[in-house]
C-alpha positions as CSV (number, residue, x, y, z in Angstrom):
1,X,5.7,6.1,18.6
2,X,8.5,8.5,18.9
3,X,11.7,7.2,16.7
4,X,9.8,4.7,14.5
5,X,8.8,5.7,10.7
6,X,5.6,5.7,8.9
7,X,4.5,2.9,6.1
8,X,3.6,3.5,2.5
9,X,1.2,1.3,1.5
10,X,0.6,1.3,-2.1
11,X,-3.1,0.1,-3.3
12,X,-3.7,0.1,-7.1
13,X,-6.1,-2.2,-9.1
14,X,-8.3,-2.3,-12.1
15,X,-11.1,1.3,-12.2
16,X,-14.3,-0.1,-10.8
17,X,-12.2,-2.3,-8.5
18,X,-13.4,0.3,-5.2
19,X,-9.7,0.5,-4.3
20,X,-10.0,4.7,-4.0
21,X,-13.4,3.7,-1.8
22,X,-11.0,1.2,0.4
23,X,-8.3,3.7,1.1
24,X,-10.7,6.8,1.7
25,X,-12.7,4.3,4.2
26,X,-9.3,3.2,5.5
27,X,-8.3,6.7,6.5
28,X,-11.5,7.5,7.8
29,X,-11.1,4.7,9.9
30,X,-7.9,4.6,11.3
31,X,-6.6,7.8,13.4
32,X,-3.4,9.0,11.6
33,X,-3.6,7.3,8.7
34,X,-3.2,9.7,5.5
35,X,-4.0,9.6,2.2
36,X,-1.3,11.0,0.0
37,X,-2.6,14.0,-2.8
38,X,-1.3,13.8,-6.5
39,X,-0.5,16.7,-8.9
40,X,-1.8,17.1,-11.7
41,X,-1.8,19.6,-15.0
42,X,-6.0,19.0,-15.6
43,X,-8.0,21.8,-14.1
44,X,-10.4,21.2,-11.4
45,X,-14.0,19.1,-11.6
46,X,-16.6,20.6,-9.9
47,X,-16.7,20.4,-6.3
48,X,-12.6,19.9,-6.1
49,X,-10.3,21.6,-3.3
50,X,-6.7,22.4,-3.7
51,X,-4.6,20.6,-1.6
52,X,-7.6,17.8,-0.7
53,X,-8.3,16.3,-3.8
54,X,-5.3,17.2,-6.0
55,X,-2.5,20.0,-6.3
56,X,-3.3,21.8,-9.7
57,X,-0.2,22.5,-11.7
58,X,0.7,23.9,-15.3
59,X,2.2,22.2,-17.2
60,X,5.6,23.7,-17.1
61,X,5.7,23.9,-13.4
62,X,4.5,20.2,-13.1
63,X,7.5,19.3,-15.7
64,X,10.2,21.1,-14.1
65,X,9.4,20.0,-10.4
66,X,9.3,16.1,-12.3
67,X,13.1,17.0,-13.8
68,X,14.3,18.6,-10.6
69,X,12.9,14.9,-8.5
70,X,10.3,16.3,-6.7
71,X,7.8,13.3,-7.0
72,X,7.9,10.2,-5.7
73,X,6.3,8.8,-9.3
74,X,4.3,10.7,-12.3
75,X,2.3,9.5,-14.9
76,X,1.1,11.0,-18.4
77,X,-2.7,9.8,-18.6
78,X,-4.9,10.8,-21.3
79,X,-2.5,13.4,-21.7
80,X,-2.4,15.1,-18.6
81,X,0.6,14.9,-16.1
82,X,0.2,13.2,-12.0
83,X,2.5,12.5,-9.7
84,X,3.1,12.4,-6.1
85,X,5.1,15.2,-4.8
86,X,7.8,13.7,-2.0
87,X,8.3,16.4,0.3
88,X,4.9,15.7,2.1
89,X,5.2,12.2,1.7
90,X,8.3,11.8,3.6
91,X,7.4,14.4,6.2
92,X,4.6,12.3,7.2
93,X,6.6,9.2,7.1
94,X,9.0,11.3,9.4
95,X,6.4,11.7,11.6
96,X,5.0,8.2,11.9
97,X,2.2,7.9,9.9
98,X,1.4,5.6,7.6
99,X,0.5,6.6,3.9
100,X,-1.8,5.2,1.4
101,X,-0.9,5.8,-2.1
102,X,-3.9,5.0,-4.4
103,X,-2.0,4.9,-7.4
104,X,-1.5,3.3,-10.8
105,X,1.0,-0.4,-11.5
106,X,3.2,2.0,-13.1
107,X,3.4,4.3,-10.1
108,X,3.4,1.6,-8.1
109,X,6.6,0.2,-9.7
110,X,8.2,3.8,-9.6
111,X,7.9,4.1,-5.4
112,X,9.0,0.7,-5.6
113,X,12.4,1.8,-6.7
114,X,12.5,4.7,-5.0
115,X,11.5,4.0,-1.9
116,X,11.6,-0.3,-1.5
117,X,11.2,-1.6,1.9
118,X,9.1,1.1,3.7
119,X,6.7,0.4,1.6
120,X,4.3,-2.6,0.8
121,X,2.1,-3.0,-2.6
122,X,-1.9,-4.4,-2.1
123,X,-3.8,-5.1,-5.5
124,X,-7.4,-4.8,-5.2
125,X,-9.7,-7.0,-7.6
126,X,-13.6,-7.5,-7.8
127,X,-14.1,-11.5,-7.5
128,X,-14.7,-12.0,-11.1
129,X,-14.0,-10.8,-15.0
130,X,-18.2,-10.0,-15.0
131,X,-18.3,-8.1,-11.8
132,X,-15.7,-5.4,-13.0
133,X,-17.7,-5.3,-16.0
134,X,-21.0,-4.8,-14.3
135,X,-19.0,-2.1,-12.3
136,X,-18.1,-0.4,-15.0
137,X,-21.6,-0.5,-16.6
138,X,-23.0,0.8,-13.5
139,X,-21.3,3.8,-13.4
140,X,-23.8,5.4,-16.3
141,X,-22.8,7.9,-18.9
142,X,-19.8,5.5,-20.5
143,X,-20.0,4.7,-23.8
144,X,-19.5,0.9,-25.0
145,X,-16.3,1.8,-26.8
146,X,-14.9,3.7,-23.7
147,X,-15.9,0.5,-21.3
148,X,-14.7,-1.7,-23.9
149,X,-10.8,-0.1,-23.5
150,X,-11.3,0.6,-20.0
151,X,-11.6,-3.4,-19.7
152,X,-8.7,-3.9,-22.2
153,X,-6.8,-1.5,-19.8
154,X,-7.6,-3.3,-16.8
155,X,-6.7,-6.6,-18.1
156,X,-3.2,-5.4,-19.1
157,X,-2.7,-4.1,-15.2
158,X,-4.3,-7.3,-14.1
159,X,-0.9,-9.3,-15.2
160,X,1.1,-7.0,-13.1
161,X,-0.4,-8.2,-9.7
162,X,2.1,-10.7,-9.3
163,X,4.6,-7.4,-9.3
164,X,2.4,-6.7,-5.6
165,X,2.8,-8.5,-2.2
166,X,-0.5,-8.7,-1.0
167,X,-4.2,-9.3,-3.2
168,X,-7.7,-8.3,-1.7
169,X,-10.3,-9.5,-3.2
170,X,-13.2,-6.7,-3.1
171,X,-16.4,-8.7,-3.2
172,X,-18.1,-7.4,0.0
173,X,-16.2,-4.0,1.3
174,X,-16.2,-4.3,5.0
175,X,-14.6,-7.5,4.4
176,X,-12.2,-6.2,2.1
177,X,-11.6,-2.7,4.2
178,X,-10.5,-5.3,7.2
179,X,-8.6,-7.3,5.2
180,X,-6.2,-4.1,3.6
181,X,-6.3,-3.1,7.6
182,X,-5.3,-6.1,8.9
183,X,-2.1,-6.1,6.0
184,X,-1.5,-2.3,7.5
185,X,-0.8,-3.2,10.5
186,X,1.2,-6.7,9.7
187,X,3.4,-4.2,7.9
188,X,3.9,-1.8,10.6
189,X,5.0,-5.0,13.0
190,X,7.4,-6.6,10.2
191,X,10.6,-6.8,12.2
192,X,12.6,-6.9,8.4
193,X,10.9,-3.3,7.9
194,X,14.1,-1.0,8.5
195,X,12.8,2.2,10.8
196,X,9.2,0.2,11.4
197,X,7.5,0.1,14.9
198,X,8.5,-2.8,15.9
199,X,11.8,-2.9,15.0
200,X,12.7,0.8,17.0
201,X,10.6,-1.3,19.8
202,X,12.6,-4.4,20.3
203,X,16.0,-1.6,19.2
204,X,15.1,0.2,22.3
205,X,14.0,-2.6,24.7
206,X,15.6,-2.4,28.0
């Protein structure tokens, strides 16, 4: 819709929650719908694309384009460096479309600043403590030390989902997948969203 702006909706949760599985289902779903691309300084895994998966950076570059404010939010993880560069992020809100950030709680709280009311912030959890686990087991090839912090980890992000406006619960993914749909598209109607669809409609209503 010409005139309106696009959403960011933020999903982050717990690893072995499926929220990256959600928002690449999402996107495959729903016409126009993107998913946004972090930077990073670790190389590339085997069968990674510039510009699809990530944007591969050194080091310096990655630290002078975070001091000149060219992400959104960055992260040091297991020391390497991610973060969302802005520039497409807000040419694709420009344009409309809506934007799913798959992204940590402390990225999560970063766009929050930054960006506030155009965007809205969906935790995704398995049903139960054991599921994660058995999640995270499932996977193959972690060791019981490495699931053992990876759980400490997620309970320490788990306390931040009160930070978030929306929960899904991920316990059977079409179910979930409709439910982070259905919260897309209750966003993009919010009259209180300043530049949404909705608002520009009823703005322009003659």
């Amino acid at each position: 819709m010409a005139g309106s702006s696009g959403i960011i909706l933020v999903v982050s949760g717990p690893g072995g929650a499926g929220k990256s599985t959600l928002c690449e289902k999402l996107v495959a779903k729903v016409p126009g719908t993107v998913l946004s691309i972090s930077a990073t300084t670790r190389g590339p895994r085997p069968g990674e694309v510039e510009g699809k998966h990530y944007f591969f950076m050194a080091r310096p570059e990655f630290e002078s384009a975070a001091a000149a404010g060219r992400f959104a939010e960055w992260a040091e993880v297991a020391g390497e460096l991610y973060g969302t560069p802005r520039e497409p992020l807000e040419e694709a809100l420009a344009a409309g479309t809506d934007v799913l950030m798959d992204i940590d709680v402390q990225g999560g709280a970063s766009v929050r600043r930054m960006y506030g009311a155009s965007a809205a912030f969906v935790f995704v959890l398995p049903p139960t403590r054991a599921a994660l686990e058995a999640r995270m087991r499932g996977r193959g090839g972690d060791s019981p030390e490495k699931i053992r912090r990876r759980l400490e980890l997620a309970e320490r992000e788990i306390v931040r989902a009160g930070d978030y406006d929306y929960l899904v619960i991920n316990d059977r993914m079409d179910e979930a997948l409709a439910e982070l749909d259905g919260i897309r598209r209750a966003e993009g109607a919010r009259l209180s969203r300043e530049g949404g669809k909705a608002a520009w409609t009823l703005k322009n209503w003659s």
